[in-house]
VOPAGU-2260 file (C-alpha; in pm, 1 decimal, decimal comma):
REM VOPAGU-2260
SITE   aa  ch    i         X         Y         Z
SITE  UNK   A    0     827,7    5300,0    1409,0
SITE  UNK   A    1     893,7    5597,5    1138,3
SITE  UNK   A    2    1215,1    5594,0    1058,1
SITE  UNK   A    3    1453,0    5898,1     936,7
SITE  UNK   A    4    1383,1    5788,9     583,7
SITE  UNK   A    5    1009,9    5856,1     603,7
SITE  UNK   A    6    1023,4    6179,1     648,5
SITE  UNK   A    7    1144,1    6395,4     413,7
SITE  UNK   A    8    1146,9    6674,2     190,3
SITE  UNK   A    9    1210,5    6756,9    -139,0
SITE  UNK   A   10    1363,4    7124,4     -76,8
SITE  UNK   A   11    1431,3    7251,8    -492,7
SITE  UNK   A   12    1281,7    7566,1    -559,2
SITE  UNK   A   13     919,1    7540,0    -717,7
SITE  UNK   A   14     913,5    7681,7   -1046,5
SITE  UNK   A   15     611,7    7635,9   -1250,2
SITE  UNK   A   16     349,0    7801,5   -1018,6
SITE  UNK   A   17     521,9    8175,8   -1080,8
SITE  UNK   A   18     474,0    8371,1   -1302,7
SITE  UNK   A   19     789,4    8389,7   -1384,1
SITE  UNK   A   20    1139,4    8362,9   -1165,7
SITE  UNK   A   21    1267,7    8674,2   -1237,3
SITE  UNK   A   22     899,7    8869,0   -1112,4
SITE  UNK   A   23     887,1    8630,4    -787,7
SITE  UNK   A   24    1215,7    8703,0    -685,2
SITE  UNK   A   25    1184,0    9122,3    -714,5
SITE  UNK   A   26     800,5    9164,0    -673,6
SITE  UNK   A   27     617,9    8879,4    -514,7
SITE  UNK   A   28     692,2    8995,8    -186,2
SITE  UNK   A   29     480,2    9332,6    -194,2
SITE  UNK   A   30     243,6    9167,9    -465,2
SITE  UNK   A   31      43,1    8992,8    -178,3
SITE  UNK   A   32    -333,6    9018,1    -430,8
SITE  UNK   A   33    -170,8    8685,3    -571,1
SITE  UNK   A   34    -152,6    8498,1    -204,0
SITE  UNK   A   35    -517,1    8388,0    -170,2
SITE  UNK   A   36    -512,3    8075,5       5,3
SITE  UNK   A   37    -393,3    7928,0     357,9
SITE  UNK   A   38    -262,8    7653,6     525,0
SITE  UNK   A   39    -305,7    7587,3     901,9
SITE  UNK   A   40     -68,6    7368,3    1091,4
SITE  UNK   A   41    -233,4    7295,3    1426,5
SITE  UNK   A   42      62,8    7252,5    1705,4
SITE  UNK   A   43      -2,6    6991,9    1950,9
SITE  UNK   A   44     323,3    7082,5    2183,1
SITE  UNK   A   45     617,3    7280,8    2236,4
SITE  UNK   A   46     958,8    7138,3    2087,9
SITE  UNK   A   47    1248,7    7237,3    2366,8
SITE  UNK   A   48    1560,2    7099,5    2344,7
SITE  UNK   A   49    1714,9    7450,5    2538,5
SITE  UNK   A   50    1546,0    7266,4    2872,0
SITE  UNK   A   51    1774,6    6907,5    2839,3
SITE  UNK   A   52    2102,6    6918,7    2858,6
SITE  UNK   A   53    2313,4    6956,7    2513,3
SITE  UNK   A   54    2330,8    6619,2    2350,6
SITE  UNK   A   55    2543,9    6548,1    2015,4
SITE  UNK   A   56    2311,8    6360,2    1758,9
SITE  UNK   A   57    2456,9    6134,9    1468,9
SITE  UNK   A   58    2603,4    6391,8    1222,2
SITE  UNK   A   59    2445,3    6179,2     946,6
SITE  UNK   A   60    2044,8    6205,6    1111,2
SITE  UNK   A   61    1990,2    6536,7    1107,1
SITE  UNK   A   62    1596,6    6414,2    1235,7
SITE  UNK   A   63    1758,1    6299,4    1531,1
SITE  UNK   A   64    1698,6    6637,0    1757,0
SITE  UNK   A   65    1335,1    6586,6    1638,3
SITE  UNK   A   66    1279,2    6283,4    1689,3
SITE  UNK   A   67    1403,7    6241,7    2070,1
SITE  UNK   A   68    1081,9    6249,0    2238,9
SITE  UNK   A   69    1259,3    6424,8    2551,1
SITE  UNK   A   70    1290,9    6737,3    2357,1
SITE  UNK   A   71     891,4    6744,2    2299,9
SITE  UNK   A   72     711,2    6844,8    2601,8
SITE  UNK   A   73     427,4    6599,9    2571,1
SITE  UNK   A   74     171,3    6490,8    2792,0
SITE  UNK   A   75     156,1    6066,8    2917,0
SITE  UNK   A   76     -85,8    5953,8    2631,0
SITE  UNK   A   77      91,4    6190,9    2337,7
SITE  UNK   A   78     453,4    6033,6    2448,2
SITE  UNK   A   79     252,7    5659,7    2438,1
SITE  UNK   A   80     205,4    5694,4    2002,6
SITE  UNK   A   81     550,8    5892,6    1989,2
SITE  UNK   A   82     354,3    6179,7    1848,2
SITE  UNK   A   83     667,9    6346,3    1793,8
SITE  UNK   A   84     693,3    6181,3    1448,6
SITE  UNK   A   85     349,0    6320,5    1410,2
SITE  UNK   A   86     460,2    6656,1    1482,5
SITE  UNK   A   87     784,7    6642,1    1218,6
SITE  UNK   A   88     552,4    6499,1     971,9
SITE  UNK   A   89     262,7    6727,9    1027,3
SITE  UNK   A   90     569,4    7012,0     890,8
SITE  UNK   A   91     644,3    6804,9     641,3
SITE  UNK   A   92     365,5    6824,0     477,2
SITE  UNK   A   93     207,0    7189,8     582,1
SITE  UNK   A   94     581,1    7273,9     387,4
SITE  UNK   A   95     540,3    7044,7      96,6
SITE  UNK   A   96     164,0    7207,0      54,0
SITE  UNK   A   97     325,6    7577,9      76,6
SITE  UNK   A   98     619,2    7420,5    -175,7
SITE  UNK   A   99     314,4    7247,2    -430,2
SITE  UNK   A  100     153,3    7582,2    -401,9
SITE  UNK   A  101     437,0    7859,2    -383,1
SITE  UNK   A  102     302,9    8136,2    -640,1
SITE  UNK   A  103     -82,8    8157,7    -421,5
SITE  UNK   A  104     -63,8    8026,3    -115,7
SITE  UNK   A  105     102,7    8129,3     297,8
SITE  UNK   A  106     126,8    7872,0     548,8
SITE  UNK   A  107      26,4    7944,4     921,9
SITE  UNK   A  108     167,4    7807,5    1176,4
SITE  UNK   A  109     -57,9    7803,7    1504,9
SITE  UNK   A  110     -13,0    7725,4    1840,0
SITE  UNK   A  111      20,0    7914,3    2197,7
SITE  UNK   A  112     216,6    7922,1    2504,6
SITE  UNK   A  113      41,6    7621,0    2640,7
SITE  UNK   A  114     341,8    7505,8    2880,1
SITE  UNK   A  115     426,8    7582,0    3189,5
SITE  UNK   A  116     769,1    7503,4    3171,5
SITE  UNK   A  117     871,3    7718,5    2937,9
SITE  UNK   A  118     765,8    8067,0    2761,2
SITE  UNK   A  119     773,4    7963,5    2456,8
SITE  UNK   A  120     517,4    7911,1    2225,8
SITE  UNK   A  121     390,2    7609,1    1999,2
SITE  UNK   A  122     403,6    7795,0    1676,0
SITE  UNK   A  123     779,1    7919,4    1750,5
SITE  UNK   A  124     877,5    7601,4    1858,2
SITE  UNK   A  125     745,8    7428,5    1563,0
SITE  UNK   A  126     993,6    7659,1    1337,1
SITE  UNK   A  127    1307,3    7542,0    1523,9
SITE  UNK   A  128    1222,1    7187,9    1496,9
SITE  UNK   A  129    1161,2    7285,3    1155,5
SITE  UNK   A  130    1556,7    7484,1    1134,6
SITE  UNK   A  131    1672,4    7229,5    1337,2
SITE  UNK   A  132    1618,1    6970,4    1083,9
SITE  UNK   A  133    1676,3    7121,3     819,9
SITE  UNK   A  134    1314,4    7184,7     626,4
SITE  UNK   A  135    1325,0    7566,3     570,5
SITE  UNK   A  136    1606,5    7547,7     316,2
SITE  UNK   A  137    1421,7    7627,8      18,4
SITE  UNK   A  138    1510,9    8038,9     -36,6
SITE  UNK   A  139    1096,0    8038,1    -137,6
SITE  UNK   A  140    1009,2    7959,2     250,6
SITE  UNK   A  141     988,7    8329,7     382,5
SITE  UNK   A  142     887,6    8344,1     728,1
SITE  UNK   A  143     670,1    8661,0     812,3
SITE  UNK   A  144     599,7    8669,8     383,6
SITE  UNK   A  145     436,9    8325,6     286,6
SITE  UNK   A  146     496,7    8152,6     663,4
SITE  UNK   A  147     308,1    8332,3     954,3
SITE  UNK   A  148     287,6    8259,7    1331,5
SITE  UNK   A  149     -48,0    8270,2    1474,3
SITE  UNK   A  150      25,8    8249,6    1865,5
SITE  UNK   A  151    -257,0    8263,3    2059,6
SITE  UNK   A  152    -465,2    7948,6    1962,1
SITE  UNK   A  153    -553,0    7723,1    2250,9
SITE  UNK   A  154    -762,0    7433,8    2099,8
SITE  UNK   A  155    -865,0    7331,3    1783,7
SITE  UNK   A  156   -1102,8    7609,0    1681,1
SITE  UNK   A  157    -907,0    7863,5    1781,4
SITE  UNK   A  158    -592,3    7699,0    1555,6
SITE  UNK   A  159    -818,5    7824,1    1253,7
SITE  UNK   A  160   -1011,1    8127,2    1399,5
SITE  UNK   A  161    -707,8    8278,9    1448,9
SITE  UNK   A  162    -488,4    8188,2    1206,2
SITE  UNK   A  163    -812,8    8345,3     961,0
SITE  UNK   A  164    -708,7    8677,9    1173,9
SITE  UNK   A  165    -370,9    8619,6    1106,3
SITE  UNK   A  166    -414,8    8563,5     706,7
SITE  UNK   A  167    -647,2    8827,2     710,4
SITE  UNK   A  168    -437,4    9086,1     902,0
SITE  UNK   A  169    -167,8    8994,0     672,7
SITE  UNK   A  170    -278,3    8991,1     333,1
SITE  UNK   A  171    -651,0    9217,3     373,3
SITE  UNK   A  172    -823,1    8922,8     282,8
SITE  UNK   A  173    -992,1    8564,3     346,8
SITE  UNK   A  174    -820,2    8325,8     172,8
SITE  UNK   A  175   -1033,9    8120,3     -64,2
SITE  UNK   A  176    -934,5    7809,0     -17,2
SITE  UNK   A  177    -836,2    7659,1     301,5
SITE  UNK   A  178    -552,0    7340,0     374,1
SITE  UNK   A  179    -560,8    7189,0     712,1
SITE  UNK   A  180    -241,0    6933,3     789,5
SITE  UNK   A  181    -338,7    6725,2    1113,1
SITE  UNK   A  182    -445,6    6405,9    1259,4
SITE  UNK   A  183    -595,4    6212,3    1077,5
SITE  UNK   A  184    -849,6    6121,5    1358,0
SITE  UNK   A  185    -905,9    6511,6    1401,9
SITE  UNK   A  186   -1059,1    6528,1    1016,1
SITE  UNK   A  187   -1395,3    6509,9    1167,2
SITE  UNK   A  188   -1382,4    6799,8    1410,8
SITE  UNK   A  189   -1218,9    7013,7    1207,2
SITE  UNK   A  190   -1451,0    6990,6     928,2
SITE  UNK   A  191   -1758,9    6928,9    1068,9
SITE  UNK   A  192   -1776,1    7169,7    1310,4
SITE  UNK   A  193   -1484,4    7420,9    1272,9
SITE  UNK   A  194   -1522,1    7468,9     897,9
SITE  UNK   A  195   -1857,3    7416,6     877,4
SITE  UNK   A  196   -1891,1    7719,9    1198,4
SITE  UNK   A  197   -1700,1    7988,5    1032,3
SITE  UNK   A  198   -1873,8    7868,4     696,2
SITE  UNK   A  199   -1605,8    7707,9     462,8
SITE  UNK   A  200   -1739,1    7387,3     457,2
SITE  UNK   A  201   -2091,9    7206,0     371,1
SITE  UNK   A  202   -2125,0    6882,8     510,7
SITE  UNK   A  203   -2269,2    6590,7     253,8
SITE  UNK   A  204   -2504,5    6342,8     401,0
SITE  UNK   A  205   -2408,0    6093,2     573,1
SITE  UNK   A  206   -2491,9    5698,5     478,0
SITE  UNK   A  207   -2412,7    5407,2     748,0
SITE  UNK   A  208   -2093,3    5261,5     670,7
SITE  UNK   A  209   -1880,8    5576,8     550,5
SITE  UNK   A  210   -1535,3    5585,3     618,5
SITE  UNK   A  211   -1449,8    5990,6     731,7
SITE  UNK   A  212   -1284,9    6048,6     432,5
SITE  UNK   A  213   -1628,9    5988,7     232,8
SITE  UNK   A  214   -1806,8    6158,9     544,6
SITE  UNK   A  215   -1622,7    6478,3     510,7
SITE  UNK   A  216   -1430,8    6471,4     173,0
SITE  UNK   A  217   -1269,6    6782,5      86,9
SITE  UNK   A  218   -1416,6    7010,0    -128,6
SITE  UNK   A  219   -1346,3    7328,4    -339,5
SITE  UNK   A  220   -1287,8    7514,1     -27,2
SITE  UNK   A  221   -1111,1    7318,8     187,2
SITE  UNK   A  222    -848,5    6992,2     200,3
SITE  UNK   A  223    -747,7    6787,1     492,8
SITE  UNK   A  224    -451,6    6629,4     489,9
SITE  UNK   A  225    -416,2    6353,4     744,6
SITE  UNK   A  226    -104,7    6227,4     925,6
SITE  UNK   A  227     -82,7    5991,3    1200,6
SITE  UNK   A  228     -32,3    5872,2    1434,8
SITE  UNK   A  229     252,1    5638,6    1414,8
SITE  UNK   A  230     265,5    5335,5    1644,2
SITE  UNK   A  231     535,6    5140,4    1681,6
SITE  UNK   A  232     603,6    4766,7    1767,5
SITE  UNK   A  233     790,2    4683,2    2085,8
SITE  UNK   A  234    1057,8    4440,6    2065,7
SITE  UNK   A  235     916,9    4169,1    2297,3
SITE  UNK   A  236     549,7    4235,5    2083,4
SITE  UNK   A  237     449,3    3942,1    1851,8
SITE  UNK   A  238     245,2    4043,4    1570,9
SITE  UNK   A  239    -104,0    3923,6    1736,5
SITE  UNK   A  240      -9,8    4126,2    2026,5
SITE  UNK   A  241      52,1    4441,6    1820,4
SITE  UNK   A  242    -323,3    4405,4    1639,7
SITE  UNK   A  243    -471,0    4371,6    1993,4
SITE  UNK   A  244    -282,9    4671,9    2117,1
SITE  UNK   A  245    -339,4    4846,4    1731,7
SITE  UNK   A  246    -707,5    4735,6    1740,7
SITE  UNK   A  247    -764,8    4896,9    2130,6
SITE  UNK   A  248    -550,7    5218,0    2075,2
SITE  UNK   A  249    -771,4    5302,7    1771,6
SITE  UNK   A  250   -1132,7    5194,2    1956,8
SITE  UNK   A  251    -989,9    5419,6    2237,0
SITE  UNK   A  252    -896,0    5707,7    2036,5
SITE  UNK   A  253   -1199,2    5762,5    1872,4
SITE  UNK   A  254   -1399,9    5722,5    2172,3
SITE  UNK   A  255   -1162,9    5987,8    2339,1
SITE  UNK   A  256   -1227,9    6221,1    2051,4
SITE  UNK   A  257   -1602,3    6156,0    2076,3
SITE  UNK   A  258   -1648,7    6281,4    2405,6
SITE  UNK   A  259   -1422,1    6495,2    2446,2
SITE  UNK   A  260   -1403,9    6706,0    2157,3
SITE  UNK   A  261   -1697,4    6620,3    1909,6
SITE  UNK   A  262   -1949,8    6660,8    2162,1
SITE  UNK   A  263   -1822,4    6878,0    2381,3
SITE  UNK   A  264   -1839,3    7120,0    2033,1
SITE  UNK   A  265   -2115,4    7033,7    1889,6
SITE  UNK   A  266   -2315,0    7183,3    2174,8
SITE  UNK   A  267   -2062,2    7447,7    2208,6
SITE  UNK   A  268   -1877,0    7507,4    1881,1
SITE  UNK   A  269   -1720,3    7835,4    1964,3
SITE  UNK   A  270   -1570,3    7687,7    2327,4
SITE  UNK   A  271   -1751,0    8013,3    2480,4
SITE  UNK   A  272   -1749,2    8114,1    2873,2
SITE  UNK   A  273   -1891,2    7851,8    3077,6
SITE  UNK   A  274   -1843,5    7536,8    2863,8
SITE  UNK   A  275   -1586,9    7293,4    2919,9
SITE  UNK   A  276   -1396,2    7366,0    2578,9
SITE  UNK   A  277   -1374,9    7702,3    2799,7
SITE  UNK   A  278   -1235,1    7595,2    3120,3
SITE  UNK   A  279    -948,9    7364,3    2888,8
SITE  UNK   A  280    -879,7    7676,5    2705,9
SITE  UNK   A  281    -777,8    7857,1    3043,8
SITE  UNK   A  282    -556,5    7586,5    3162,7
SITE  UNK   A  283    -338,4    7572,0    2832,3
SITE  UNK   A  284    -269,4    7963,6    2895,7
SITE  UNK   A  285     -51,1    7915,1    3176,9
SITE  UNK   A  286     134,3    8215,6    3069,6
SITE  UNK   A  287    -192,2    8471,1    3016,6
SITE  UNK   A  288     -94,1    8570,8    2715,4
SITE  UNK   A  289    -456,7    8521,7    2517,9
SITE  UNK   A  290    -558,9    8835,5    2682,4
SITE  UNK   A  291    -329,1    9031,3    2502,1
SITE  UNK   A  292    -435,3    8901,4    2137,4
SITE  UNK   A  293    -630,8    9217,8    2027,8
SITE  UNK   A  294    -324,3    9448,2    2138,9
């Protein structure tokens, strides 16, 4: 299990990426030539605590709101690996990238209103987990400046089609370099077949044997950086047990992710009318809000 102590964040002010303190703090906001690249943090659900009834956490685990899976709304198999911790570390680290790269870089956020239950979407709902808990401390995190909600994304290639609108309707520009902080069983679709689509990636040849990280590597353009997911032990679970279960989550996963996603884009990368990555699309916009994106 990931404990409170895994995940945190180192929240003092970046310094040695500016040009200087003094120019950040007066110009940088209007001096957007010196953003040029992006991260994308892909939501997987909507964090809503407003739809349980108010519960006092430990005033010493300020993680705690995050971490209670019943604020997550999460479907059967995403509540099985407590994906929440996913989804607080995925954060973690799309912040700790924007904190690493403070003087050049804007984080997006993206995610629709994929719920029923609530209109409210993922992007949005990331940020509170994120106030909640207490990462967006650091005065340099400036939300609508250098941390942007893209709200309209529905699957995977949509997280960084749109978030490219958003950085480009931003900032006038594509970014040059492009930081994607996900699954790390998700490396694969998003860089050989998102990326590669909209052209920021080259895929190297493959030999038998790779692992995905030597399949798809990241390159001048583009870095992946992988979290989870995080399975935890069960009590009554001896060790032997837990490889068995470890051993068939993982064979399972990937085979998931094979046919339905890999596949289903690779003879469909854009998810267009009439493919399957189409009909998905419609049923995570309970709300119909993805016809009003080009308002």
């Amino acid at each position: 299990m990931l404990s409170k102590q895994e995940i945190h964040i180192d929240l003092k002010p970046v310094q040695d990426t500016m040009k200087s303190t003094e120019d950040y703090k007066e110009g940088w906001i209007t001096d957007y030539p010196q953003i040029e690249n992006m991260i994308i943090l892909p939501c997987h659900s909507v964090f809503a605590p407003e739809l349980n009834e108010a519960k006092d956490y430990p005033k010493d685990d300020r993680f705690a709101i995050g971490m209670d899976p019943n604020n997550w709304l999460m479907a059967s198999f995403q509540k099985k690996s407590n994906d929440q911790y996913s989804f607080m570390k995925h954060m973690e680290h799309a912040l700790l990238e924007l904190h690493a790269n403070i003087g050049n870089t804007a984080l997006v956020v993206s995610g629709g209103f994929t719920k029923p239950e609530i209109e409210k979407s993922e992007a949005s709902s990331y940020l509170d987990m994120a106030k909640a808990v207490g990462f967006l401390k650091n005065p340099y995190f400036r939300i609508g400046t250098n941390i942007l909600l893209e709200e309209h994304a529905r699957d995977s290639y949509e997280n960084v089609l749109y978030s490219l609108s958003t950085f480009y309707k931003k900032f006038q520009k594509f970014p040059k370099k492009i930081t994607i902080v996900g699954f790390g069983f998700k490396r694969e679709r998003f860089l050989s077949s998102h990326l590669t689509t909209l052209g920021y990636y080259k895929p190297t040849k493959e030999i038998k044997g790779m692992k995905d990280e030597e399949k798809w590597p990241d390159s001048v353009h583009v870095k992946y950086v992988s979290q989870g997911p995080f399975l935890e032990k069960s009590e009554n679970q001896s060790d032997e047990e837990f490889k068995v279960y470890e051993s068939e989550f993982w064979d399972s996963l990937g085979k998931s992710e094979r046919e339905n996603a890999l596949a289903l884009f690779n003879v469909n990368p854009f998810g267009s009318r009439g493919s399957k990555l189409y009909d998905k699309k419609i049923a995570r916009d309970p709300w119909n809000k993805n016809s009003k994106y080009l308002d």
